[in-house]
DSSP file (Angstrom, degrees, kcal/mol; ACC not computed):
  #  RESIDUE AA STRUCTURE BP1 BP2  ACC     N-H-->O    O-->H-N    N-H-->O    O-->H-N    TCO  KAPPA ALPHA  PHI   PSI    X-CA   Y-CA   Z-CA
    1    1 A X              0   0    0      0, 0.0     0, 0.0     0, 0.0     0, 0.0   0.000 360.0 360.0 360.0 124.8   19.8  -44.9  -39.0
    2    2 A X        -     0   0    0      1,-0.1     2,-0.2     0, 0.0     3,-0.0  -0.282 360.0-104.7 -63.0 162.9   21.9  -48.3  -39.6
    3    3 A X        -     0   0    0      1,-0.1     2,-0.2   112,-0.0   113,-0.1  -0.458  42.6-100.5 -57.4 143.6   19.7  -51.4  -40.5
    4    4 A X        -     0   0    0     -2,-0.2     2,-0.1     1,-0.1    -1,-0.1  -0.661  26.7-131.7 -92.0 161.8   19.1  -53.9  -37.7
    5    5 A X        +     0   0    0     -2,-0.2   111,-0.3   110,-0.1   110,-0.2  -0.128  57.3  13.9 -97.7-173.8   20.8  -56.9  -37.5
    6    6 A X  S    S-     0   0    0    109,-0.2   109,-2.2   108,-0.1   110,-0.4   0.299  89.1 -52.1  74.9-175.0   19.1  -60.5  -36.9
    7    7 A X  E     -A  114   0A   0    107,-0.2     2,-0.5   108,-0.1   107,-0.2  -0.973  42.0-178.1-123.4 107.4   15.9  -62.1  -37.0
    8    8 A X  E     -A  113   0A   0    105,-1.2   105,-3.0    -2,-0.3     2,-0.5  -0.942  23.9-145.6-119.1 122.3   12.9  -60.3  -34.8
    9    9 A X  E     -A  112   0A   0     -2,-0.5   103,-0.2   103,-0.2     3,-0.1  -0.734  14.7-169.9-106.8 144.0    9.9  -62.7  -35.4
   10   10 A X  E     -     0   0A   0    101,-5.8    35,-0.3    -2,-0.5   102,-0.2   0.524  68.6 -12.2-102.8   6.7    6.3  -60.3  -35.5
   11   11 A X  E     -A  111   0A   0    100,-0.6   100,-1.5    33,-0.1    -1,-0.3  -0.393  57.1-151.8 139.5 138.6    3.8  -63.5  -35.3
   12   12 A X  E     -A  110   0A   0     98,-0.3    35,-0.3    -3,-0.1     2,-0.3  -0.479  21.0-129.5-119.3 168.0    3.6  -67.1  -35.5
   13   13 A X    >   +     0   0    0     96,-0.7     3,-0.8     1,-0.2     4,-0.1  -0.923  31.7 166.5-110.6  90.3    1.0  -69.4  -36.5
   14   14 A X  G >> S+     0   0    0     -2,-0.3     3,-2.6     1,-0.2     4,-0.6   0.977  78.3  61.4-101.8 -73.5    0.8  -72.1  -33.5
   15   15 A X  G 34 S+     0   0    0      1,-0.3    -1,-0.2     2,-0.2     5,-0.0   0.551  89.7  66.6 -59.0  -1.0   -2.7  -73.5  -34.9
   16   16 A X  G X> S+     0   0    0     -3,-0.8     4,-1.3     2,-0.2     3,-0.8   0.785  99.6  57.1 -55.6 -36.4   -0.8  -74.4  -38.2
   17   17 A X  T <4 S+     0   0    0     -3,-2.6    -2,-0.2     1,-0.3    -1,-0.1   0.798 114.3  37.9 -70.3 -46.9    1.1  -77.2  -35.5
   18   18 A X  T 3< S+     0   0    0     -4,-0.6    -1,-0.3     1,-0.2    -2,-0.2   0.043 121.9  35.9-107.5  33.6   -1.9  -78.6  -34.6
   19   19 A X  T <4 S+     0   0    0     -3,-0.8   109,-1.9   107,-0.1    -2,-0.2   0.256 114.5  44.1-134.7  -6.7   -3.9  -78.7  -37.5
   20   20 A X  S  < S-     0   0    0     -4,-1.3     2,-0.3   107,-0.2   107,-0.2  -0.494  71.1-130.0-114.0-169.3   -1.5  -79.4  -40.2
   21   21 A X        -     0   0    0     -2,-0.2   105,-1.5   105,-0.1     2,-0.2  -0.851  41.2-135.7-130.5 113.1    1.5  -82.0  -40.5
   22   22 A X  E     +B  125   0A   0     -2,-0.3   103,-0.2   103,-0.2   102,-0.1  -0.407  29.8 175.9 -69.8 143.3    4.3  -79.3  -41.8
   23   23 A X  E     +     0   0A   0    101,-1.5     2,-0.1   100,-0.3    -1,-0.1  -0.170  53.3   0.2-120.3-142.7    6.4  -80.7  -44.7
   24   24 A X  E    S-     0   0A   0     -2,-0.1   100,-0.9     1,-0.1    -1,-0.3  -0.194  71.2-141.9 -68.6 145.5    9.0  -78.7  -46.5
   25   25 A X  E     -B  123   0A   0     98,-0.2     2,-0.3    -2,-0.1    98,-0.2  -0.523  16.5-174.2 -91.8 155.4    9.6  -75.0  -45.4
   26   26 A X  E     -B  122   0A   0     96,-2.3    96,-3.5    -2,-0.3     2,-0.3  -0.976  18.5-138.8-157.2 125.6   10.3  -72.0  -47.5
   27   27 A X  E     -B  121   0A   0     -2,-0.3     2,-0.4    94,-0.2    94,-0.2  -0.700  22.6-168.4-101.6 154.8   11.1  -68.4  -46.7
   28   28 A X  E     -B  120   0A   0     92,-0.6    92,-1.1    -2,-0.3     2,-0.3  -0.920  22.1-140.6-146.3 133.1    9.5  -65.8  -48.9
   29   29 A X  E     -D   86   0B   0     57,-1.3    57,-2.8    -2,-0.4     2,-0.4  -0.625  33.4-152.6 -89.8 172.2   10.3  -62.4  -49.0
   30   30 A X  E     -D   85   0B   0     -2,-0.3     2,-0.6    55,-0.2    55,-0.2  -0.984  15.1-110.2-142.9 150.2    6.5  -60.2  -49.3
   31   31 A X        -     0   0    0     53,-1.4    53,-0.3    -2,-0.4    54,-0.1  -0.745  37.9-178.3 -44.8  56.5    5.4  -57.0  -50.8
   32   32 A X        -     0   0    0     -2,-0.6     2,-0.2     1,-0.1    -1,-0.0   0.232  27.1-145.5 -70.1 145.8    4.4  -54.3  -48.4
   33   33 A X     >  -     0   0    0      1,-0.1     4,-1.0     2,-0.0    -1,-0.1  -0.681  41.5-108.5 -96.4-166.0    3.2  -50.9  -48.7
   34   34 A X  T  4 S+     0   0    0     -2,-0.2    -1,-0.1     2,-0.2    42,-0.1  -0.106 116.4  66.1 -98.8  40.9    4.7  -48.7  -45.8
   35   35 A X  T  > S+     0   0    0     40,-0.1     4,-2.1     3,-0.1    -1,-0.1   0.400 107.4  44.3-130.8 -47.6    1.7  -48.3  -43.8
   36   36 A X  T  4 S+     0   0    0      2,-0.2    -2,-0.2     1,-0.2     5,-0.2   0.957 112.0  55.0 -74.6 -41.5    2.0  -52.4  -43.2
   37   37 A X  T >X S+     0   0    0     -4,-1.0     4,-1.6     1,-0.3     3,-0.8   0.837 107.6  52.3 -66.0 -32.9    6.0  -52.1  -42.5
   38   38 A X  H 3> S+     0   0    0      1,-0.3     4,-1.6     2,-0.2    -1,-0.3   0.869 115.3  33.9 -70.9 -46.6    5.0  -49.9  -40.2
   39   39 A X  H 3< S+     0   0    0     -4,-2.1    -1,-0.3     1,-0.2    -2,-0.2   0.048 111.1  61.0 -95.7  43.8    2.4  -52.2  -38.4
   40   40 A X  H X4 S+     0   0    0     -3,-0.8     3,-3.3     3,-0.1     4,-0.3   0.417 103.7  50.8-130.2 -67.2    4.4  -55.1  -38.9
   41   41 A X  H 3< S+     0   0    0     -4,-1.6    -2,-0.2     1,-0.3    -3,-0.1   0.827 107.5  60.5 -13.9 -56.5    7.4  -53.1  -36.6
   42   42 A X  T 3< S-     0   0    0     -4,-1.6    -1,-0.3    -5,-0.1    -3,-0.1   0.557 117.8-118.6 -56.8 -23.1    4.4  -52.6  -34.0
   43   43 A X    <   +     0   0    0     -3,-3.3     2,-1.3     1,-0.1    -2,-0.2   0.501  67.5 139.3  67.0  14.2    4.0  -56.2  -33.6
   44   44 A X        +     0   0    0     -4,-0.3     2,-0.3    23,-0.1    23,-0.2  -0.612  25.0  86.0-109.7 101.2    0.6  -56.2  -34.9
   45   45 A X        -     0   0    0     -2,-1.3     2,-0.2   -35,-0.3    21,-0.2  -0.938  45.5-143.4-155.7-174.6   -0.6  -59.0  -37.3
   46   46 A X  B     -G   65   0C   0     19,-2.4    19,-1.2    -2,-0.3   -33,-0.1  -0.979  14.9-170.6-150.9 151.5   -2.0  -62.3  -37.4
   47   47 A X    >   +     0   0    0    -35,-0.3     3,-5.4    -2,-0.2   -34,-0.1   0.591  49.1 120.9-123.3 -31.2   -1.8  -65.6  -39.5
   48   48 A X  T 3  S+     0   0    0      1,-0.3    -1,-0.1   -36,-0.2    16,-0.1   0.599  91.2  14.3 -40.3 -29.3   -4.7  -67.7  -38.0
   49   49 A X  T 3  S+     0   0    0     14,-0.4     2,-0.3    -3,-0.1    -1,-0.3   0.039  97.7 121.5-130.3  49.6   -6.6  -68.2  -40.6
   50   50 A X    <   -     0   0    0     -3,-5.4    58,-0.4    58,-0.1     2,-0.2  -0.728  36.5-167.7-110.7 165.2   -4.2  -67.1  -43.6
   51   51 A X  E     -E   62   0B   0     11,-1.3    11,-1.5    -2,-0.3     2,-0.3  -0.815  15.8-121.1-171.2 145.6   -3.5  -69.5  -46.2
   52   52 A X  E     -E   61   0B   0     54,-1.3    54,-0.5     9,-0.3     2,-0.3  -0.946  28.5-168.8-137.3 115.9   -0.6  -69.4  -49.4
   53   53 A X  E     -E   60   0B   0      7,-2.9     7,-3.7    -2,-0.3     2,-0.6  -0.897  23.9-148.2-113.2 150.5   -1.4  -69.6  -53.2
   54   54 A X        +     0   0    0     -2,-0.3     2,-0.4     5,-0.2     3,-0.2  -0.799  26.3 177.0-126.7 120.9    0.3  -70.1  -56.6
   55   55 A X    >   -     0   0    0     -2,-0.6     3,-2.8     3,-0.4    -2,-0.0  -0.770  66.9 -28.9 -81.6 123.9   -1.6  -68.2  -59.1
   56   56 A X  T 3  S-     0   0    0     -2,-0.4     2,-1.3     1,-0.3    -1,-0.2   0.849 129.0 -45.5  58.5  70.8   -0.4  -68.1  -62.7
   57   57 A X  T 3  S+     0   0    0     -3,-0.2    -1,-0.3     1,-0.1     2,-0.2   0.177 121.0  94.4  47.1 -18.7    3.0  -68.5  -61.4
   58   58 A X  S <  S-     0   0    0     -3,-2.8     2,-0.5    -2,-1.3    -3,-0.4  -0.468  70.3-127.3 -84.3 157.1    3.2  -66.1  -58.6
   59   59 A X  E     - F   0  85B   0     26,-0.6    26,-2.2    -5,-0.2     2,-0.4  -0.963  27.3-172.3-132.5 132.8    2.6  -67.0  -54.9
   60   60 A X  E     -EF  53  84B   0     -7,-3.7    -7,-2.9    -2,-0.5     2,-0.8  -0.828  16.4-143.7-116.7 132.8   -0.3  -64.6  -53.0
   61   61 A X  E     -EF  52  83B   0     22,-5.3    22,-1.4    -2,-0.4     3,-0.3  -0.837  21.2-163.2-124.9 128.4   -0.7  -65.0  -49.6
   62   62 A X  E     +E   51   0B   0    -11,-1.5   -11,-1.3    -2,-0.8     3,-0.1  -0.410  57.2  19.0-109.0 154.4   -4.4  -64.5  -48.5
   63   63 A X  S    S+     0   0    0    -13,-0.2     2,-1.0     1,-0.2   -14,-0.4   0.602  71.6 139.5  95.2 -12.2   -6.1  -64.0  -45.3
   64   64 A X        -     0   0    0     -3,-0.3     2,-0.7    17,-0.2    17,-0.3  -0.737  49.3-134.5-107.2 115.4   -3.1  -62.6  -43.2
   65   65 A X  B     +G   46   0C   0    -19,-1.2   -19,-2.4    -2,-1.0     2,-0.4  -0.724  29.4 172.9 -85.8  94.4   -4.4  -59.8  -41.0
   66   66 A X        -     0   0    0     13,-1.0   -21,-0.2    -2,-0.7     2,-0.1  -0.980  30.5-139.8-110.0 114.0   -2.0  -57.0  -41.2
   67   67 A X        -     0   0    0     -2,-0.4     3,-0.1   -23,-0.2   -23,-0.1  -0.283  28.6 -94.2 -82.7 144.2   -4.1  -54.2  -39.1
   68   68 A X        -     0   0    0     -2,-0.1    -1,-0.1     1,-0.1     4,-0.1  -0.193  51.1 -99.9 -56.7 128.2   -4.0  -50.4  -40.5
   69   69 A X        -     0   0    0      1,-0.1     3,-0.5     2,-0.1    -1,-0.1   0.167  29.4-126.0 -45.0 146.6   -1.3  -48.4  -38.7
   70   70 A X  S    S+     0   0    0      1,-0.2    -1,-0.1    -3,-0.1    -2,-0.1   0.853 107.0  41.7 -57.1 -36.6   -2.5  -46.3  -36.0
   71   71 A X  S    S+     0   0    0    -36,-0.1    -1,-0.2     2,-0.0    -2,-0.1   0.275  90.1 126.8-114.8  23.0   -1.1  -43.3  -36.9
   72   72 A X        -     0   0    0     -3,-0.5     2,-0.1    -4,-0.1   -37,-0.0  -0.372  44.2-148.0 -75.2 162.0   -1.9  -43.5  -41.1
   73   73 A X    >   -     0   0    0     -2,-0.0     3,-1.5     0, 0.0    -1,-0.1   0.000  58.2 -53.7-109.8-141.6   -3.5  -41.2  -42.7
   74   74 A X  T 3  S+     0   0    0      1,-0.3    -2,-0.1    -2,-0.1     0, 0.0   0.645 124.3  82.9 -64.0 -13.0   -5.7  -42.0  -45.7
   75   75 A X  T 3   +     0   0    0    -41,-0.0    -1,-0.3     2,-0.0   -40,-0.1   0.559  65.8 128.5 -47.6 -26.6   -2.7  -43.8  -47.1
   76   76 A X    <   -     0   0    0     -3,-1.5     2,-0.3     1,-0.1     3,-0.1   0.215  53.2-139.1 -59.8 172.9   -3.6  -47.0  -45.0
   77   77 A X        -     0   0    0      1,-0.2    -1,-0.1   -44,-0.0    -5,-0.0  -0.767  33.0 -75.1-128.3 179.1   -3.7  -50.0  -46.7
   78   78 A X        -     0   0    0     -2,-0.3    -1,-0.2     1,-0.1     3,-0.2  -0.136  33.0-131.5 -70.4 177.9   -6.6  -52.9  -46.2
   79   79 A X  S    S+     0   0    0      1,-0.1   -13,-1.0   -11,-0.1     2,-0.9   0.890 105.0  24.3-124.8 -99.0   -6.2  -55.1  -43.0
   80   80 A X  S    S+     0   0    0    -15,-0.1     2,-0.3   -17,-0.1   -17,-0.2  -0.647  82.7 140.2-103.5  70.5   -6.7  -58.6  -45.2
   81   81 A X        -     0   0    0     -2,-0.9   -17,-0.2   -17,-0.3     2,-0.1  -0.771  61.1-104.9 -97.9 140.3   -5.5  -57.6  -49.2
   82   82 A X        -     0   0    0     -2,-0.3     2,-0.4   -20,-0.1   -20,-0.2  -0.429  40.0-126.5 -68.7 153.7   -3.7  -60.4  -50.5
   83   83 A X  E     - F   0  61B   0    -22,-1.4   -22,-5.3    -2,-0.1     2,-0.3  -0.965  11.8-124.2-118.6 144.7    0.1  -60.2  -50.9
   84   84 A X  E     - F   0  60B   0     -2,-0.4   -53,-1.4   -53,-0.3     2,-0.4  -0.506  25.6-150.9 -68.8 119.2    2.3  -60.6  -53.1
   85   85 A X  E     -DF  30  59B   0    -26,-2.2     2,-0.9    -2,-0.3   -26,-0.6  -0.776  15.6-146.7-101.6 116.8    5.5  -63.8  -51.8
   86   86 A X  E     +D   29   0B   0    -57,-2.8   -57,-1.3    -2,-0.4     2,-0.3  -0.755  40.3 149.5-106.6 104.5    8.6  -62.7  -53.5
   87   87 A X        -     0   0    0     -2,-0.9     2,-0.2   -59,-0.1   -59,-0.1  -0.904  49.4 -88.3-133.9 146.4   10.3  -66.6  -54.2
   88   88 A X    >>  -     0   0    0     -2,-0.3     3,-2.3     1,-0.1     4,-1.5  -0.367  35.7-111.6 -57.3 123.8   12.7  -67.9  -57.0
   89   89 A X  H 3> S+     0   0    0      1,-0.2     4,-3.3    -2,-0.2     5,-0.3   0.692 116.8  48.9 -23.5 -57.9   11.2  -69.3  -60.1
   90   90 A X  H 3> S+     0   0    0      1,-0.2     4,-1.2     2,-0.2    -1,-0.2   0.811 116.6  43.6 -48.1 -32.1   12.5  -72.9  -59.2
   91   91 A X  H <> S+     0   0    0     -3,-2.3     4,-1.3     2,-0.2    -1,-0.2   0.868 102.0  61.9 -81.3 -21.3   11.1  -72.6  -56.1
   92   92 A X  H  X S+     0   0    0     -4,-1.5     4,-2.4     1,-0.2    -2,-0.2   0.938 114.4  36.6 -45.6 -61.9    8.0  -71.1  -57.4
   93   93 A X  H  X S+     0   0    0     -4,-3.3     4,-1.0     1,-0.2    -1,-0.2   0.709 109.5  66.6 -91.0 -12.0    7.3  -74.9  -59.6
   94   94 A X  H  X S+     0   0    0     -4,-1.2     4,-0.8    -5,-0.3    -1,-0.2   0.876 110.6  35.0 -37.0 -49.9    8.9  -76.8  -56.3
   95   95 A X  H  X S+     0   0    0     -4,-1.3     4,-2.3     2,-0.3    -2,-0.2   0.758 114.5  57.0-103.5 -51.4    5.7  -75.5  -54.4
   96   96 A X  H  X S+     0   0    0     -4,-2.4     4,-1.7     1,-0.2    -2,-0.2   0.935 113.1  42.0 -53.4 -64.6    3.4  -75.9  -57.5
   97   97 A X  H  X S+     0   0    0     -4,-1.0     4,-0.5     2,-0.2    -2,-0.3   0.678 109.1  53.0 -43.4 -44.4    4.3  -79.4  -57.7
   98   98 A X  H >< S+     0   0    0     -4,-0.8     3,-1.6     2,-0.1    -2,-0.2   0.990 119.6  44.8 -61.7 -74.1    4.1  -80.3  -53.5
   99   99 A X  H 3< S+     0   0    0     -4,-2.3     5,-0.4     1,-0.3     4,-0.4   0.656  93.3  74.3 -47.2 -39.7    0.4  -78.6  -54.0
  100  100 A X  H 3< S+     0   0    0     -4,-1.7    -1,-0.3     2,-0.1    -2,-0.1   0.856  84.3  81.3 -25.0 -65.2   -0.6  -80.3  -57.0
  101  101 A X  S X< S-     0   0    0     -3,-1.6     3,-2.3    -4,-0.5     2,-0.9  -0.079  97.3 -92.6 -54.9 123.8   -1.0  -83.5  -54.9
  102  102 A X  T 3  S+     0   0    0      1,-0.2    -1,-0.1    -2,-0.0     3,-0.1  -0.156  97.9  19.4 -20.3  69.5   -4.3  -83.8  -53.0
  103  103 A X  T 3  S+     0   0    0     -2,-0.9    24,-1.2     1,-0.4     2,-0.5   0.323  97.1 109.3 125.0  -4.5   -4.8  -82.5  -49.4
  104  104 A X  B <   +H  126   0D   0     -3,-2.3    -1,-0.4    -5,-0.4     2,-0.3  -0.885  38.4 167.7-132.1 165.3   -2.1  -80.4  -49.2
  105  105 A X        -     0   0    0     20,-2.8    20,-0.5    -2,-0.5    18,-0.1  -0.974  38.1 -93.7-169.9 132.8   -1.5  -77.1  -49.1
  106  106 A X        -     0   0    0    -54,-0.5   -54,-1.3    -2,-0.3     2,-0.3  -0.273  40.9-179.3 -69.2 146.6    0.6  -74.0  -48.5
  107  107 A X        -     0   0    0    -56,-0.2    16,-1.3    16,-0.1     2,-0.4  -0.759  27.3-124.1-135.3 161.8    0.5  -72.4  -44.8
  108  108 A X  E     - C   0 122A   0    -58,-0.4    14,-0.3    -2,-0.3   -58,-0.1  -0.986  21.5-174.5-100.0 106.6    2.3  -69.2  -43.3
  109  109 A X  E     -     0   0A   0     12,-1.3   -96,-0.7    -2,-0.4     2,-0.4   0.645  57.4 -35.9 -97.8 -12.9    3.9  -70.4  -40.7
  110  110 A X  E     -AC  12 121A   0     11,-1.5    11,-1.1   -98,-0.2     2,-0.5  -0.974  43.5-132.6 170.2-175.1    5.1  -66.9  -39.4
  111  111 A X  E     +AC  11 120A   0   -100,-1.5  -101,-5.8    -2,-0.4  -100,-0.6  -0.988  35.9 155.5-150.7 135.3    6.3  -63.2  -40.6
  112  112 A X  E     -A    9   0A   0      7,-1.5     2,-0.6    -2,-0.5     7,-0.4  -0.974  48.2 -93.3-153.7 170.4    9.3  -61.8  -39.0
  113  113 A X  E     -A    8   0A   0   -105,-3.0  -105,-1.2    -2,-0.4     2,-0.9  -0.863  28.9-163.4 -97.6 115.3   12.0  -59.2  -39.9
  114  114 A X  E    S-A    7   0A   0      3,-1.9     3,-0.4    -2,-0.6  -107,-0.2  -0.828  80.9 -32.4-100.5  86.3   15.3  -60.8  -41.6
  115  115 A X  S    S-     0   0    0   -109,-2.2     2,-0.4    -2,-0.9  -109,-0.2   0.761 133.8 -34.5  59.3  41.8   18.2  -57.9  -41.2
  116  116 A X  S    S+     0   0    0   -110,-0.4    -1,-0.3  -111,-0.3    -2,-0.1  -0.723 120.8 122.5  99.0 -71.7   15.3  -55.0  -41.5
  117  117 A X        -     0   0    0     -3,-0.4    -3,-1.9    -2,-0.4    -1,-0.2   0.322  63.5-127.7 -35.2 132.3   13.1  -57.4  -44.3
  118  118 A X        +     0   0    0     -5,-0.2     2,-0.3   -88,-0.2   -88,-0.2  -0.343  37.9 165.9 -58.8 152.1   10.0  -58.4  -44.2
  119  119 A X        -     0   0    0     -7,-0.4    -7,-1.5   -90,-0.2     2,-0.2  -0.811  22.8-160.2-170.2 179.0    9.7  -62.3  -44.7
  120  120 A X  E     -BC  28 111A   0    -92,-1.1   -92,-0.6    -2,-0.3     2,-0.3  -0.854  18.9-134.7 177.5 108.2    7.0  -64.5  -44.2
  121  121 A X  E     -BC  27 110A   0    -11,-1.1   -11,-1.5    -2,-0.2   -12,-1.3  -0.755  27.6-173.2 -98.1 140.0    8.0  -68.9  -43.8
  122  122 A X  E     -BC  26 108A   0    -96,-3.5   -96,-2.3    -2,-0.3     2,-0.3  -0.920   5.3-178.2-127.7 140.6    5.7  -70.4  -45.7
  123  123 A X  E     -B   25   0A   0    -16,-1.3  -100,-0.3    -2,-0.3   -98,-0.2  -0.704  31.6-106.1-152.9 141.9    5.4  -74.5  -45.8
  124  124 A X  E     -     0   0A   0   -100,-0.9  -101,-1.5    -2,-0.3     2,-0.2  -0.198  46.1-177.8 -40.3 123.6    3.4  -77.6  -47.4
  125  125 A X  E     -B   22   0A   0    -20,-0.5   -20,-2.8  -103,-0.2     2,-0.3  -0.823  25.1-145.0-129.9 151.6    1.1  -78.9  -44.9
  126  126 A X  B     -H  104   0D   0   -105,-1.5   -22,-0.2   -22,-0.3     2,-0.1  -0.847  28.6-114.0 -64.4 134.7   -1.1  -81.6  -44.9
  127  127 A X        -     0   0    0    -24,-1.2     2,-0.4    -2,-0.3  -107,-0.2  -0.316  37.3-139.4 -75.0 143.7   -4.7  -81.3  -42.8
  128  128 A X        -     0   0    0   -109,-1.9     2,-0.1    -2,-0.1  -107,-0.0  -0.936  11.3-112.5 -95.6 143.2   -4.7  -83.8  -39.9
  129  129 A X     >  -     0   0    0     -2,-0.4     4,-1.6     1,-0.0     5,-0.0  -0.060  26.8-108.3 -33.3 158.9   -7.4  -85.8  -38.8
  130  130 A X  H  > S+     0   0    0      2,-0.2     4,-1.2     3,-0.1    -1,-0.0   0.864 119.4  52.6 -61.6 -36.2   -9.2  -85.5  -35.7
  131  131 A X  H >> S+     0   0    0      2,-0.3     4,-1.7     1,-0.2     3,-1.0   0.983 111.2  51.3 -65.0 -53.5   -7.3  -89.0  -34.4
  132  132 A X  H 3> S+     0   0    0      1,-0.3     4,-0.9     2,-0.2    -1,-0.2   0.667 101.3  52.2 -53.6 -31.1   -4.2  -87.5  -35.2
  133  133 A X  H 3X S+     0   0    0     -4,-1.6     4,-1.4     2,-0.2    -1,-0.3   0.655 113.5  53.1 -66.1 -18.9   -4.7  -84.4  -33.4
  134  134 A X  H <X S+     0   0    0     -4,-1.2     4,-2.6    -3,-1.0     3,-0.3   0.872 102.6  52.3 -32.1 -57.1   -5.4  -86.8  -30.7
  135  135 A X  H  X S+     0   0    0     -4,-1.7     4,-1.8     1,-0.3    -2,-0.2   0.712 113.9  45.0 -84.0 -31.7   -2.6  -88.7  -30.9
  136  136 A X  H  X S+     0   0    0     -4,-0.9     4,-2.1     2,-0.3    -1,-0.3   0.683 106.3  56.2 -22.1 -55.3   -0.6  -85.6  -30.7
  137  137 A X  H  X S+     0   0    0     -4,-1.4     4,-1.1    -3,-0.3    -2,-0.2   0.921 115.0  43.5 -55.5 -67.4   -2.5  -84.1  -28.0
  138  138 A X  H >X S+     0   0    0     -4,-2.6     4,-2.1     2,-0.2     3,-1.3   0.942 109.8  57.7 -36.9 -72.6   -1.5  -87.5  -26.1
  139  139 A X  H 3X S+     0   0    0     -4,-1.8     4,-1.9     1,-0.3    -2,-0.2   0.783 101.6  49.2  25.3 -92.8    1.8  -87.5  -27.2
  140  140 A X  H 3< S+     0   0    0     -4,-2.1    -1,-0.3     1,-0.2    -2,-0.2   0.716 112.3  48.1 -64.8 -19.3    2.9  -84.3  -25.9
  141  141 A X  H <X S+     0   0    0     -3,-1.3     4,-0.7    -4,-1.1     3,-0.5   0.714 103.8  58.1 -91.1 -14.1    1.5  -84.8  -22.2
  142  142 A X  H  X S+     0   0    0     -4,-2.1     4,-3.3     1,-0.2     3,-0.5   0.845 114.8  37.9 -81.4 -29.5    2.9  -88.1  -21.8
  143  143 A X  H  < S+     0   0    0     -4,-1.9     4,-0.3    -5,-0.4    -1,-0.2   0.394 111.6  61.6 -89.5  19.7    6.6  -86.2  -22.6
  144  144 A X  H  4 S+     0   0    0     -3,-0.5     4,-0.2    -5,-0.1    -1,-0.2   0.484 104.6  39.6-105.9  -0.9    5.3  -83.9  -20.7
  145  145 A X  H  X S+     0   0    0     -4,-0.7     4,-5.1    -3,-0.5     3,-0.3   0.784 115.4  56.3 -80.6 -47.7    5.0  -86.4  -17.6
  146  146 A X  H >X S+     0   0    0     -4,-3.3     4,-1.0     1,-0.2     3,-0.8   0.923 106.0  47.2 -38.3 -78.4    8.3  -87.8  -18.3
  147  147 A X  H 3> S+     0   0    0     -4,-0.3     4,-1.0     1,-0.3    -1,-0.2   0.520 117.1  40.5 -33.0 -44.0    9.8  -84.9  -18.2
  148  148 A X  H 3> S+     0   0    0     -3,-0.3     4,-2.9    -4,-0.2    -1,-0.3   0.924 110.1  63.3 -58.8 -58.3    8.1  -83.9  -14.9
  149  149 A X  H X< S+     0   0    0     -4,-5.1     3,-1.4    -3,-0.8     4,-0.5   0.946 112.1  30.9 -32.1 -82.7    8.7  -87.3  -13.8
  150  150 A X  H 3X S+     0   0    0     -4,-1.0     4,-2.5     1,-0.2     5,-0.3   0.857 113.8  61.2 -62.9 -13.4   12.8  -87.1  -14.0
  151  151 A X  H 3X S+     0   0    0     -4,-1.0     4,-2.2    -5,-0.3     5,-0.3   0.897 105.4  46.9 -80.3 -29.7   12.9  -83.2  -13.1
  152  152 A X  H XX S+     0   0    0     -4,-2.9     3,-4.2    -3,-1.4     4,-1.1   0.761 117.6  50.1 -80.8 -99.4   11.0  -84.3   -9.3
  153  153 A X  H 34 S+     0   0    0     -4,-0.5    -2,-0.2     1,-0.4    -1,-0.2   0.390 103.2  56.3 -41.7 -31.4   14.1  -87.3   -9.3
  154  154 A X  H 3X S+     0   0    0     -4,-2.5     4,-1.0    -2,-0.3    -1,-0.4   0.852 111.0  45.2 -88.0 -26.5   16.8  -85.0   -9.9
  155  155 A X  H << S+     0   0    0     -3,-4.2    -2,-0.2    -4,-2.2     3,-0.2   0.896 112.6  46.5 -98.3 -14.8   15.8  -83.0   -6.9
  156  156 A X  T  < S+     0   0    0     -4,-1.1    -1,-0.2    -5,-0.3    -2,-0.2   0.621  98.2  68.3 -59.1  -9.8   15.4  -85.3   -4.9
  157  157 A X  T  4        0   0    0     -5,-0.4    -2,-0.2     1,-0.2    -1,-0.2   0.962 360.0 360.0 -75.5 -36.8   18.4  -86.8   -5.9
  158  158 A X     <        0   0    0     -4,-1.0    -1,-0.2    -3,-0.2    -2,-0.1   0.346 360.0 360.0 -58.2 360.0   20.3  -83.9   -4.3
C-alpha cells in the first residue's frame, strides 16, 4: 500500500487561540504505539487541555487524549499516557530557553499526519488576560462587521 501524500490534520486546539498569545511554532514528530496510529487515522483525539514539557532534555507531551482504538484488543494503550516529541537537540534548548522565562509555556497546537507521520505543532504561548481576551473578542466582530459591511455594498453595487 503506497504512503499518502500531504498533510491530513486529525485535531486542532482552537482554545489555545483564545487563551494563549502563540509565539514561535515547532513541529515535533511523537512516539506512538499502533493502537494510537490507529485512532489517530480514525480522527479521534483531543488537545484541550494538553500541555508540552522538557524534562531532563526530552520534550513529553501530557494530557492529549488519544482514545483506545475500537477494535484493540488487550494491546490498547492508555487514552491520556504522556508522549514522547521527537525534536532536534538545538531545538530541544531553543524551547528550554523560550520556557525558562515566566508565564510561558509550551502548547499543542494540533496533530496531523505529515506524508503517513504522526506530528504534533507544538508552540510558546503566553496566558492572556481576561482584558485581552476581551479585546480580542472585540476585535474579531468589529472585522467581522467590516467585512459584512463591504460584502452588503458589493451587491448592491451590482
Amino acid at each position: 500500500m503506497p504512503r499518502e501524500k500531504g498533510r491530513r490534520v486529525v485535531t486542532q486546539n482552537k482554545k489555545a487561540f483564545h487563551d494563549y498569545t502563540i509565539g514561535d511554532r515547532i513541529e515535533a514528530g511523537m512516539v506512538l504505539t499502533g493502537t494510537e496510529v490507529k485512532s489517530l487515522r480514525a480522527g479521534r483525539a483531543t488537545l484541550t487541555d494538553a500541555f508540552a514539557t522538557v524534562d531532563r532534555g526530552e520534550v513529553w507531551l501530557h494530557q492529549a487524549n488519544i482514545p483506545e482504538y475500537l477494535y484493540g484488543t488487550f494491546h490498547n494503550h492508555a487514552a491520556k499516557r504522556k508522549r514522547k516529541l521527537l525534536l532536534h537537540r538545538r531545538e530541544i534548548d531553543k524551547l528550554a530557553k523560550a520556557i525558562a522565562d515566566s508565564g510561558r509555556t509550551l502548547v499543542p497546537l494540533a496533530i496531523y499526519f505529515e506524508d503517513g507521520y504522526a506530528k504534533c505543532e507544538i508552540a510558546v504561548a503566553t496566558g492572556k488576560r481576561a482584558w485581552d481576551k476581551r479585546q480580542a473578542i472585540a476585535e474579531r466582530d468589529m472585522r467581522r462587521d467590516v467585512e459584512r459591511e463591504l460584502a452588503d455594498r458589493r451587491r448592491r453595487g451590482r
